[in-house]
Structures are given as C-alpha cells and as structure tokens.
N, C-alpha and C positions, 0 to 999 in steps of 0.2 A: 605774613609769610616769613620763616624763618631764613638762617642764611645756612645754607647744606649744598656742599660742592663736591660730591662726589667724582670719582674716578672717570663715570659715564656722562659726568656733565658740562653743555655747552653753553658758553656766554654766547647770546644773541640780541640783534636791535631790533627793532620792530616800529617803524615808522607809514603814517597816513593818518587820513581825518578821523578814521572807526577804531585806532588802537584801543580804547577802552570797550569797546564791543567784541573786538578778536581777542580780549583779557577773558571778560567774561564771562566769551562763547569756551573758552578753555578750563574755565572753571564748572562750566555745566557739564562738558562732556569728562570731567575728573583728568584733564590733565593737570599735572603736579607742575606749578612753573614758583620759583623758588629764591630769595635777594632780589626781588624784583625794584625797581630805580623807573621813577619816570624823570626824561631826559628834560621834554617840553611838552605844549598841549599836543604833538603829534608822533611823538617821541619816547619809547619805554624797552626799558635794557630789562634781563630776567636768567635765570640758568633753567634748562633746561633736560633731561636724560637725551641721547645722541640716539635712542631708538624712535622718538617723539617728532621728531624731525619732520617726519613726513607727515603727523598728524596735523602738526604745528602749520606745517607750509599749507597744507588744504584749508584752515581756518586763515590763514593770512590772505588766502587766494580769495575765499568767498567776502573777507571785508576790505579785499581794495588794497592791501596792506602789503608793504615788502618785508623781506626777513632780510638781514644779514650778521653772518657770524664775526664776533667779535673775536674769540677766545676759546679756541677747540678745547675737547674735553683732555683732560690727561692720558686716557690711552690713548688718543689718537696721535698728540705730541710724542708718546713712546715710542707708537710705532714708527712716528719718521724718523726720530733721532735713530733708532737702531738701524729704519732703511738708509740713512746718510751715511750712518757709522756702523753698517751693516759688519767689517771683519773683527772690529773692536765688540760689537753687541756676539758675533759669532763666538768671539774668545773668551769671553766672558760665561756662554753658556755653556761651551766645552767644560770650562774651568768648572765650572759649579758640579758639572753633571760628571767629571771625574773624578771629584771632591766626593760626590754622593755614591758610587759606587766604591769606591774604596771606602769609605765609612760601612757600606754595606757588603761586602770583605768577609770570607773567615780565612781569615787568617792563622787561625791553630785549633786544633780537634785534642782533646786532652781525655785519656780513660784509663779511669785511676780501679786498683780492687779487685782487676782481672788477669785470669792465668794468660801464658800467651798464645795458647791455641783458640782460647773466648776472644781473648782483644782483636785477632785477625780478622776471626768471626763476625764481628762487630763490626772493624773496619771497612770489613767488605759490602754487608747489609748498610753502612753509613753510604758509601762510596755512590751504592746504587739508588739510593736517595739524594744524592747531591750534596751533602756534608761533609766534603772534605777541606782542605786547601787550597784557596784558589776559587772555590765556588763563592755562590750568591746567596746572600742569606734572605731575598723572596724567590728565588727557585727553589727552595726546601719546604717542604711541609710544614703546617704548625708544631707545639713541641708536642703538644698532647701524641697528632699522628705518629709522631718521631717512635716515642715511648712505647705506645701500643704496636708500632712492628716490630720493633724489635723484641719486646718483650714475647711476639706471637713465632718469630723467626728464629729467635736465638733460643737456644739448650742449652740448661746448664746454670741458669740463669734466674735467682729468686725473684732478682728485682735493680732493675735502674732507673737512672733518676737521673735528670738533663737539667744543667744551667746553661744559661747564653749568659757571658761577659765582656758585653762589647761587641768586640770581633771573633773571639774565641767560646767555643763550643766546650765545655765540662759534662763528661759522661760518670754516673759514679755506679757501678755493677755490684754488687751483693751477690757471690755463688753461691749455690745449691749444696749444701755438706751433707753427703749420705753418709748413715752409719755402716762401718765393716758389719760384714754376714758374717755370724758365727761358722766356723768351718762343724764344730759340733753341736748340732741345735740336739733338744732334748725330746727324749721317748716322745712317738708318735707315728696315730695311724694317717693318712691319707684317706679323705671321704668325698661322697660327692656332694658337691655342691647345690645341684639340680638333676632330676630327670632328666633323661640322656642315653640316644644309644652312644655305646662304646665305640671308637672310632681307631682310636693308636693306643695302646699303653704302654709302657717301657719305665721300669723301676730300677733307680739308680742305685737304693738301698731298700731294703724291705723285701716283704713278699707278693707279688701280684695273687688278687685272691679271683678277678673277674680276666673277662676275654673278650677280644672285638669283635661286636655283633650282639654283643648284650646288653640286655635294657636295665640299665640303673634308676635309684628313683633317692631323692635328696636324702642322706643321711648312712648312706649302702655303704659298705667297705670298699677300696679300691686295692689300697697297697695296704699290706699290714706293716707295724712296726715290728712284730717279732721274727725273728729267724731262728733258726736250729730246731729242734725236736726234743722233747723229753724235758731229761734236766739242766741240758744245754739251753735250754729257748734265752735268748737276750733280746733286750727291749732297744732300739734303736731307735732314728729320727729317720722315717720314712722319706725318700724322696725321689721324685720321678716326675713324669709326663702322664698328662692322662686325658686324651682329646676325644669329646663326644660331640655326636649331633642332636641339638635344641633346638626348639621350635616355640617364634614367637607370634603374639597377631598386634596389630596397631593398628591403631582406626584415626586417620587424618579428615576434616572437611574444610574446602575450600568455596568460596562465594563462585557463586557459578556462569556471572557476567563482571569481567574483572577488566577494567582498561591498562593496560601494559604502556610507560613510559620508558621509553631505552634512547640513551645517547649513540647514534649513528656515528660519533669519531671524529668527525669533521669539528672544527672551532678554528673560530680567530681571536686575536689581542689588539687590544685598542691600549698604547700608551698615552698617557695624559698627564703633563706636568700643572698640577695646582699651585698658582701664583695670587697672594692677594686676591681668595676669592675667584677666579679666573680659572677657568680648566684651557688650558692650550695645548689641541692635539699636538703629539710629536710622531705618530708610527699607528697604522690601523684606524685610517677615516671612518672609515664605513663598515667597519665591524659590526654594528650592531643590527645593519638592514641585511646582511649574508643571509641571515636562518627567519624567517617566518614564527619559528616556535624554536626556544634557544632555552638555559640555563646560565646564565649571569654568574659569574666570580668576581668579586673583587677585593682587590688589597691596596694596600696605601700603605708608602713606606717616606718617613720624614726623617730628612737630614737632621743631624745631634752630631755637635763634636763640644768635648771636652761639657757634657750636661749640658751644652745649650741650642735650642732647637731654632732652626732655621726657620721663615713665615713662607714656607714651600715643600711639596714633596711630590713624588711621585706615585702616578693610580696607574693600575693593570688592573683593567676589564676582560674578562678568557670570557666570552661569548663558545658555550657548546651547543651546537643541535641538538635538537629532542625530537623523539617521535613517538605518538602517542596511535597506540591501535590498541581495537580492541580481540580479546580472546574468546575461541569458543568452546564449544565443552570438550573436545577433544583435547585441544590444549591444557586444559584445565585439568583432566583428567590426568594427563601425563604431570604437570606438574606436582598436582595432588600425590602422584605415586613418587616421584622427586623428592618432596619436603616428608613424607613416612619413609621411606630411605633414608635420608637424612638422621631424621630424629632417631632410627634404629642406630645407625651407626655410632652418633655420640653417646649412645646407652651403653655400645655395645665396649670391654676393655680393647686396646689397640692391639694386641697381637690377634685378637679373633676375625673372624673370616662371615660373608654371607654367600651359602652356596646356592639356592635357588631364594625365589620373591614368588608368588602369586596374588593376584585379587582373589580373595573369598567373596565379598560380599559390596555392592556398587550399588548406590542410591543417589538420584539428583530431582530435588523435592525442598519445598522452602526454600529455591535460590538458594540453593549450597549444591556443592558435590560430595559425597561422600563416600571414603572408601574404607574396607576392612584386608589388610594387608596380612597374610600368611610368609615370615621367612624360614627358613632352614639354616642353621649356624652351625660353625664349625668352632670350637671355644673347650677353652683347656678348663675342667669341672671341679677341680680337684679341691678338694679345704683340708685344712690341719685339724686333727682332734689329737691332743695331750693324751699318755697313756698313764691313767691314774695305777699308783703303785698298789697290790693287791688286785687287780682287776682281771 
C-alpha cells in the first residue's frame, strides 16, 4: 500500500489483539486504508478518507478493536484554523471575492465604424443586455447571443463583430451603403407582377391604363410610360402605386400528439465557489430541490489577472422550472394555423398586409394534422418593364 494523503485523509491508530483481522476485514470490504505502519503486535497506524470513518469504527467495533485519531485530515485543520481565525479567514475571502469581481468588470464598451444615431442605437440595445460600464461580465449573455441581437434589432447595419479584451468590450459595426436613386430612371412601363384585383392605383408619372375593381393577370399593363398623344407622345419612367388583392393557399402539418415543455418563470441560483476540487456553497443551498422538473444553466467564471489563472472560480447554477403537458388537437390545430401564418408572412415583402385567412381543407390521419390555409393579401404588384426604342 502506497503513501497518498490526500486532503480528505485521516491518520488513525488502531489498537487490540484482532488488529490484523479488522486490516483485513477492510480489505475485503474494499476499504482503501493507505501508509499503513504497524506500531506493535497490537498496534497499527494507517490514513484513511474522513468519510470512511464510520465504516472503519463498525469493523473496529465487531473485532474488539479501538480507533483513535492521530492527525486530522487537512480540511478539517482548515476548517478550524479559519474557525479560530474566522475575521482574518473572513478578510481574506472578501479580498479574493473582490479581486474576482472587479477582474470580471467592464469596464469600457468601445464602438468604432458607426454613424451616431447607429452608435446610440447600439448603446442602448447593449445597455438592455447588461453591457455597459459598471456591469458584470457573467450577467451578459454569450458573445455569439450578443451578435445575433443586435444584428436582429439594429437597422442599418451589414454586420458587427464583438471582441472581449479583458475588461473592455470592442464593437466593430460595418453600415449598410445604399446606392442614390436615380431621380431620372429610364423609359418604362409598370406591369403586374401577379394576378390581382386592383385595389388603389395612383401614378406619379405615366398613364394609368386600368381602374380599381379590375382583375389583372401577370404581365397586364398598369401604368404606361408614354404620355401626350400623336407626335407629342414621350417615353418616360413610369412611376406610382399600384395595390391589389392576391390570394394564396399553404398547407402546413403538424404531429397530432405533441408534448409541450414551457418554463413557468419561477428559478433559483445556487453560487458555489470551487476551491481545490471543492465546491463550497456560498448563496442558494437548496436550489436544486425547489422545482421537481427544472432546466439547469451553468457557467463557471475563473479568476485571471495579468494571464495567470488562479486554482478557484466561481459556478452559477440558474435552476428554471419546466413544465411538460401534453396537447390536444385543438391546440394543435390552432397552432398548425400559427406556423402557416407564420410562414406566409416571412414570404410575404414587409410593407404588404393579410386581410382575411380561412381553412380550405382539414385532415388529421397518420398522426399528423393537416391543414390547407387560404389568405387574401393586400401587396403592391407592380414590376418595371424597359420601353424598347421602336416599340
């Protein structure tokens, strides 16, 4: 048996006539005892783990045998010396643990590239994230998340790109350069795009050749480019409004027994500072027994100053509630009509509009539902056709 003295282990004596029988009876039952010393024939010193203890004591019990501790394990020594020297072990923990939060500090938010109506922009979508001055850099999101909001929130904007140095936060923004609109675009009629009735039209230049209430069908004249009559006619750049009503169908299916998991809102946090392998709660004992059925987060932030990393850091457990029901076709149903709205809309361009939805057609068969969605849209039709010279 080798010599290993771990953190958890206690030097003990072990005296009576049966010590080589309570050895081992500790060897059969795979207690680990380790630097083991026999003192005399009745007499044998050994280290042992400090959770073993009680295994130890019930085999010294049944051979007769006494224990006593020589030489407590090292956490135990810790933990007295800090209970003697409990305001000196206090100050020291302070000290680390304000060491660690200012290491974890931002201290400066930097965004380079942007006009300053975008930077404010920015600042403010940071702000509500936790990114500013002052804040903590594990109340922030990751950077990925960082990236992908703002990129979803901010206008204007081709592309950013986030460094963390240190303490300080580097934003670097790319704007969006449209090109100027020609004020004189070249000869051209306005066409329809799709079948369509006519709903508004109003031509800014050109001729209006149709009227509201008229059914167009893809390729119809809308606006002309020419004006005047005779030998006057001039070829222009048509332009105007030209809003009709189209009509699409989409057919979405969804599994038609579908278990629904939703976070209820409720959570707790368990702090835990890891020390040499050691987790020792500091805030949030019993976090993890609050919820039945929960959602686990965790993150782990270690002390670093000046590149060198400290043998400790600090863990956050976010324990969320979850609650798992299931759905029935009703729900499903409406869902179903949900995600084909949905997918209409991202089809459809942003200024356009849906005025009515109906189900056409409802089938739930092979565990699926399935629906055939009729909309009615409101959407500007209009296309450019060039007016070929001679034409």
């Amino acid at each position: 048996m080798g010599k290993h003295k771990g953190w958890l282990s206690v030097r003990v004596r072990m005296t009576g006539e049966r010590v080589e029988d309570a050895v081992n009876e500790c060897i059969r039952t795979s207690l680990v005892l380790t630097d083991v010393k026999r003192v005399d024939s009745r007499c044998a010193q050994f280290y042992v783990t400090s959770n073993s203890l009680g295994t130890l004591e019930d085999i010294a019990h049944r051979t007769g045998c006494t224990l006593e501790t020589v030489s407590p394990s090292k956490t135990d020594r810790v933990k007295t010396t800090a209970t003697r020297r409990w305001g000196m072990a206090a100050g020291l923990g302070l000290f680390v643990l304000t060491l660690f939060l200012l290491s974890k500090m931002i201290w400066n938010v930097n965004i380079y590239g942007a006009s300053p109506p975008l930077q404010d922009e920015l600042e403010n979508q940071l702000q509500e994230m936790g990114v500013k001055q002052g804040g903590f850099q594990f109340l922030v999101p990751d950077a990925d998340m960082i990236q992908s909001r703002l990129m979803e929130e901010v206008e204007g904007a081709t592309w950013i790109g986030m460094q963390q140095n240190g303490t300080t936060f580097q934003f670097e923004v790319a704007q969006q350069s449209l090109p100027e609109e020609t004020d004189n675009p070249s000869p051209r009629h306005l066409t329809a795009s799709k079948t369509a009735v006519i709903q508004r039209i109003f031509a800014e230049k050109g001729k209006p050749v149709v009227q509201e209430n008229e059914l167009v069908h893809e390729g119809d004249l809308l606006i002309s480019g020419y004006i005047g009559e005779g030998e006057e006619t001039e070829a222009v750049g048509a332009a105007g409004e030209v809003w009709g009503e189209t009509w699409y169908e989409v057919t979405v299916s969804l599994p038609r027994e579908r278990l629904q998991e939703t976070l209820t809102g409720k959570e707790a946090s368990a702090f835990k500072l890891r020390l040499f392998q050691l987790n020792l709660p500091i805030w949030g004992f019993q976090a993890d027994e609050q919820f039945s059925d929960h959602v686990l987060n965790q993150k782990e932030y270690q002390l670093s100053v000046w590149n060198r990393s400290f043998p400790f850091s600090l863990r956050i457990e976010n324990y969320q509630e979850r609650r798992t029901t299931s759905q029935d076709t009703e729900d499903i149903i409406t869902q179903t009509k949900k995600a084909a709205t949905t997918r209409m809309e991202r089809y459809l361009p942003e200024e356009a509009s849906i005025i009515s939805e109906k189900i056409l057609h409802e089938n739930a068969r092979n565990g699926k539902v399935k629906l055939v969605m009729h909309y009615k849209v409101l959407e500007d039709i209009k296309s450019e056709t060039p007016i070929i010279q001679g034409e």
